[in-house]
N, C-alpha and C positions, 0 to 999 in steps of 0.2 A: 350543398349541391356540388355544381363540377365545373369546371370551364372544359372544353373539347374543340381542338383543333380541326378541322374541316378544308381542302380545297372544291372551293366553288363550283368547280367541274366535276366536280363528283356526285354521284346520284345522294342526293335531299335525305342526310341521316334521318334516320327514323326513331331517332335518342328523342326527340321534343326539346323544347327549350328556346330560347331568346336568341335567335338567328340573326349577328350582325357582322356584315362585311366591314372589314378591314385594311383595307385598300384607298389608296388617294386616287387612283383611278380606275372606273368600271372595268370589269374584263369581259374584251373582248368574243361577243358571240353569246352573252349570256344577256336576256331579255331581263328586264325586272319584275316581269311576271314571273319567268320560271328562276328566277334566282329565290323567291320566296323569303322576301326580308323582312326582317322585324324594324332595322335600322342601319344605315350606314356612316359610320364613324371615321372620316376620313382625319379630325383633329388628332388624333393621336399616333398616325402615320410618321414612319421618317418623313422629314424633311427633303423634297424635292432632289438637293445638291447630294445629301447623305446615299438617297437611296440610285442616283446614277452614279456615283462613287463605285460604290457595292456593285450594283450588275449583276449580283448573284452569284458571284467567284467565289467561289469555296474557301480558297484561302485569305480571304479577306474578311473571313466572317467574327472571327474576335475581335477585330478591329470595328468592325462596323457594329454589332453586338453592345461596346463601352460608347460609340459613338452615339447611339441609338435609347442607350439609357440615359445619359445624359439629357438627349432631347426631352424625354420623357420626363425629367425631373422640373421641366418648366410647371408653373403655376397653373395654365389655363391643363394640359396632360393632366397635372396631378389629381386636380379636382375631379377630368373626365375618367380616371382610374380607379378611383374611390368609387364613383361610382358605379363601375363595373365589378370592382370584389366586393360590390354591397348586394349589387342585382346578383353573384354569382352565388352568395348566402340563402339568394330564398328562390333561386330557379336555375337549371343551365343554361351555361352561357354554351353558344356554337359560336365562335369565331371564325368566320369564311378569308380566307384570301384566296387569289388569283397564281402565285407563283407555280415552277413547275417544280421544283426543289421542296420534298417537305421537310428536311432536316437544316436546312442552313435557309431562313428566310427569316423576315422581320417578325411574321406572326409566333415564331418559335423562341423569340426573344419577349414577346408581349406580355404570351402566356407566363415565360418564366415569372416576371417581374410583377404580374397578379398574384401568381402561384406565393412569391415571395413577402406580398403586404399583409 
């Protein structure tokens, strides 16, 4: 199957598939009715510190990027990533974030790092 990138604020793709936010924190304005989740995975989020670092500045993004896999490579991540490129084997995945940036955000580093197991 696929993994597929999504912001939240976007009208409810119509691909089907295993809808889970990626976010440590709820955004803004979006009910959890009409957000339509399947599950929200904040465990595999940067790190609080990482991601007020970041702020979203563009040029900060490789930096934050190595910072951000590193996080990921802890033990409790690793396990919760397996088992996202396991579910992503047998259904799509939709991964929803919040940012307004869709080329430079954590979700785009997520995906790579699935894409790459």
């Amino acid at each position: 199957m696929s993994i597929v990138l999504k912001r939240i604020y976007d009208e409810p793709p119509q691909l089907g598939g295993h809808r889970i936010l990626i976010d440590r924190i709820w955004p803004r304005g979006i009910s959890k009715e009409d957000a339509n989740l399947d599950e929200w995975i904040k465990e595999i989020t940067p790190s609080p510190h990482l991601r007020k670092w970041f702020n979203h500045e563009q040029e900060k993004f490789e930096e934050f990027k190595n910072a951000y896999k590193e996080e990921l490579n802890q033990d409790k991540k690793l396990k919760k990533l397996q088992e996202l490129k396991e579910m992503s084997a047998k259904e799509r995945l939709v991964l929803l974030y919040g940012a307004k940036d869709e080329q430079y955000n954590h979700a785009v580093v997520l995906k790579e790092v699935l894409d790459d197991m």
